[in-house]
C-alpha positions as CSV (number, residue, x, y, z in Angstrom):
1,X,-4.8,3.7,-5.1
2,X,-5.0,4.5,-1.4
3,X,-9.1,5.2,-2.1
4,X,-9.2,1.6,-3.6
5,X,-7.2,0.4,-0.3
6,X,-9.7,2.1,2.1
7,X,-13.2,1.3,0.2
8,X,-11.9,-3.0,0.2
9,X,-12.5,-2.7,3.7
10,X,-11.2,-4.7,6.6
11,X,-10.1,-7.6,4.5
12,X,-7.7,-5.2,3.1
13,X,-5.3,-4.7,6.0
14,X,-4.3,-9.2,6.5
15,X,-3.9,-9.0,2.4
16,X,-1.3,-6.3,2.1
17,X,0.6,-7.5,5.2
18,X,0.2,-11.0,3.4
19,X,1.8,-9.1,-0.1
20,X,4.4,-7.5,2.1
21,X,5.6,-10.9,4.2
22,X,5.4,-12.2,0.6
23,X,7.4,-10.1,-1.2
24,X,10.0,-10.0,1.8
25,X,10.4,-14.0,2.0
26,X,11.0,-13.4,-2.1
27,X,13.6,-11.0,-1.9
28,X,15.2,-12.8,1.0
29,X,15.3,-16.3,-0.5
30,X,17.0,-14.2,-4.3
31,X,19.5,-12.8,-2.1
32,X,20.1,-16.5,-0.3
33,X,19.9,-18.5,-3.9
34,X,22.6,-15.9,-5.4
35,X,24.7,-16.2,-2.7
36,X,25.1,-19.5,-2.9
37,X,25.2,-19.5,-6.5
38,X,28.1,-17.0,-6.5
39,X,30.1,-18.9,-4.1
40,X,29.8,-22.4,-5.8
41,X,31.4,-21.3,-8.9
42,X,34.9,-20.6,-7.9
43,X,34.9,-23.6,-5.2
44,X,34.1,-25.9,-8.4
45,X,37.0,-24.3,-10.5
46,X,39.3,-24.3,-7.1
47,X,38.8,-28.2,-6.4
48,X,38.8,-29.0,-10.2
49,X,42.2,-29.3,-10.8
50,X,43.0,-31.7,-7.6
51,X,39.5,-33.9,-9.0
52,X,41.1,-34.3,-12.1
53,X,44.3,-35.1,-11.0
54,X,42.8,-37.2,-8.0
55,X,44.1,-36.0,-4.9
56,X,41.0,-36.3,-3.2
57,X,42.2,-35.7,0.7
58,X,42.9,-32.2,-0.1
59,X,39.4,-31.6,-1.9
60,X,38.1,-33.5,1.2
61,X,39.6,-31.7,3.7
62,X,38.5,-28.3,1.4
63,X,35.1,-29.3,1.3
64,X,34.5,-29.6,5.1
65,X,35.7,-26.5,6.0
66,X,33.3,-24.5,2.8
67,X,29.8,-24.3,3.9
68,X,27.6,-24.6,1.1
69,X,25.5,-27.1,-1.4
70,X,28.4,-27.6,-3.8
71,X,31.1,-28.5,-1.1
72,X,28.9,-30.8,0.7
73,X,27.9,-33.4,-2.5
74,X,31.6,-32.8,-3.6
75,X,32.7,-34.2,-0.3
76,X,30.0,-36.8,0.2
77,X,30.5,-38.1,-3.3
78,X,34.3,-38.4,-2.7
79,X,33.9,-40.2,0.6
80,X,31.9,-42.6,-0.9
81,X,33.6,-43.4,-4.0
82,X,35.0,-46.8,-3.1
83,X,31.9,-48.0,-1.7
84,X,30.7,-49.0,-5.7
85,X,28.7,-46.8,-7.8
86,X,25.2,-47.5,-7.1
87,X,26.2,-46.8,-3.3
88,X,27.7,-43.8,-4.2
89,X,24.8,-42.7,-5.9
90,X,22.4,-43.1,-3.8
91,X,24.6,-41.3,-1.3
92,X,24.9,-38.2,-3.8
93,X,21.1,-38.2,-4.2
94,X,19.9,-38.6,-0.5
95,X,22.6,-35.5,0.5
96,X,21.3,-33.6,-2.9
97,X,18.0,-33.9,-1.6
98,X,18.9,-33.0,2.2
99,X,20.8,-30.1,0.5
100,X,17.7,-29.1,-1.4
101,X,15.0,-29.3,1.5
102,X,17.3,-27.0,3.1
103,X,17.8,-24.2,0.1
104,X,14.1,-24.7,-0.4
105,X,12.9,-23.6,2.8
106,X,10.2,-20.8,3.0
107,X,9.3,-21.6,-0.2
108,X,6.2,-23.7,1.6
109,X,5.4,-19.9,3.2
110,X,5.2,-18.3,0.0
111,X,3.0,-21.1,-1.4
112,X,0.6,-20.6,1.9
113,X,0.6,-16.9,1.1
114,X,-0.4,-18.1,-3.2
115,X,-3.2,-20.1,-1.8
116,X,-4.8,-18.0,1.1
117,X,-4.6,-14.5,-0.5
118,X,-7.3,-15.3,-3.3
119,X,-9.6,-17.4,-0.5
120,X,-9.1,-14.7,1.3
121,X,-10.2,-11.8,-1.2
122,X,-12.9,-14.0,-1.7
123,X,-14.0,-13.6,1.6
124,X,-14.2,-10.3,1.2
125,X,-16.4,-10.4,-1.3
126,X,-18.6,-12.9,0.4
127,X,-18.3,-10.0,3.1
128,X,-18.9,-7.0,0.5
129,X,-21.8,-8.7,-1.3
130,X,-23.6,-9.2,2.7
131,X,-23.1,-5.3,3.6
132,X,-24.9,-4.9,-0.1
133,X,-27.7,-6.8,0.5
134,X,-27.8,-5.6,4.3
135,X,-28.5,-2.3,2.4
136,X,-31.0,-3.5,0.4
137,X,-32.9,-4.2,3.5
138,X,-32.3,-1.6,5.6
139,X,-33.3,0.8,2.6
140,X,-35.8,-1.4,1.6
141,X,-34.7,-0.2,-2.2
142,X,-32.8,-2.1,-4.8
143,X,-31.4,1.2,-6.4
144,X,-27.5,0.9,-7.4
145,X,-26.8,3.3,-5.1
146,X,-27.4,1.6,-2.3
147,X,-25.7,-1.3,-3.3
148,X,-22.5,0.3,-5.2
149,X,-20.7,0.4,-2.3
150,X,-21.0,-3.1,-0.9
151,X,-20.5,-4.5,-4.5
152,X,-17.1,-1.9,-4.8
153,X,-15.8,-3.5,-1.3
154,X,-16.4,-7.0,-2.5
155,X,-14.8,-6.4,-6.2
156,X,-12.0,-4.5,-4.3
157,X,-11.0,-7.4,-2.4
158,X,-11.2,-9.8,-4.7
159,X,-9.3,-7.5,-7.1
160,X,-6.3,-7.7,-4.0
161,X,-6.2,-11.2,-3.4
162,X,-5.4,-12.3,-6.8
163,X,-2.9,-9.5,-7.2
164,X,-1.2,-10.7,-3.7
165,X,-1.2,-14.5,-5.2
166,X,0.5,-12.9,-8.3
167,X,2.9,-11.1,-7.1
168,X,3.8,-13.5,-4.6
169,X,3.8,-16.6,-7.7
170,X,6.4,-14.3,-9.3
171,X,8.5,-14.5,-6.4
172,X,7.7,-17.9,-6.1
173,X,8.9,-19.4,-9.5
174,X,12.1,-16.9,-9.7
175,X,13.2,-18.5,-6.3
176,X,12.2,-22.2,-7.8
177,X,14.3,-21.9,-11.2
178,X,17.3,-19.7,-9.2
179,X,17.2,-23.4,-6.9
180,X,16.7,-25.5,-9.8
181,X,19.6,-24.3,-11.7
182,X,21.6,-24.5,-8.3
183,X,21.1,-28.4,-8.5
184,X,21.7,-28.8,-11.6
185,X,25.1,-27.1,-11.3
């Protein structure tokens, strides 16, 4: 494997940093998604019973002192709750989506890192497939030898890219439906 890494060449080294920022921002924004996740479900069953029984200044007060999603619709959605329903609403949906831009963040990085990875692996074959017919000229010989190695470099890089954008897109789509299923809780 580390042969492989070495014969892609130069174009190499920005892909796996690329795969490793990737992979980080994935693992980072699990762990943030089940963290919130966790902590929504007991705050729903704790401010249940007063919902249902309608002592709201309690679950107010309870919701601006819990950070979180959850605790901030719950609140906004009470505060608004005599202002008629379509107000109230449209007040739920502009704070779910203010929630939402902020547990989607770094998502647009990991979508950056899906799309550049590939261009860039092509790149490296644009690059590979120029060394091989560099060689061609310099040896002034069309033999496979002379031109395995530049073909091997772009193939190698190519090969990279699109494993970067998949492993990345893994990342990607376990992060969206872990933030889907957040909002729809």
């Amino acid at each position: 494997m580390v042969q492989f890494y070495q014969n892609g060449g130069a174009f190499m080294h920005p892909l796996l940093l690329l795969m490793l920022i990737g992979i980080a921002l994935g693992l980072f924004k699990l762990f943030q998604l089940y963290r919130v996740r966790r902590a929504s479900r007991p705050f729903i069953n704790e401010v249940a019973e007063d919902l249902v029984r309608q002592t709201f200044p309690p679950v107010i007060d309870r919701c601006a002192s819990t950070p979180g999603t959850v605790a901030t619709v719950i609140r906004y959605s009470l505060l608004s709750r005599q202002k008629g329903n379509e107000t109230m609403r449209r007040i739920i949906s502009s704070v779910g989506d203010i929630e939402y831009a902020f547990l989607e963040r770094g998502l647009s990085w990991m979508n950056f890192i899906i799309v550049i990875a590939p261009l860039l692996g092509f790149t490296g074959t644009v690059w590979g497939m120029v060394i091989a017919f560099e060689q061609i000229r310099i040896e002034d010989n069309i033999s496979p030898a002379v031109v395995a190695g530049g073909i091997s470099q772009a193939l190698l890089t190519t090969l990279f890219g699109l494993l970067v954008a998949m492993v990345v897109h893994f990342f990607h789509n376990l992060c969206s439906t872990n933030l889907d299923n957040i909002m729809s809780d």
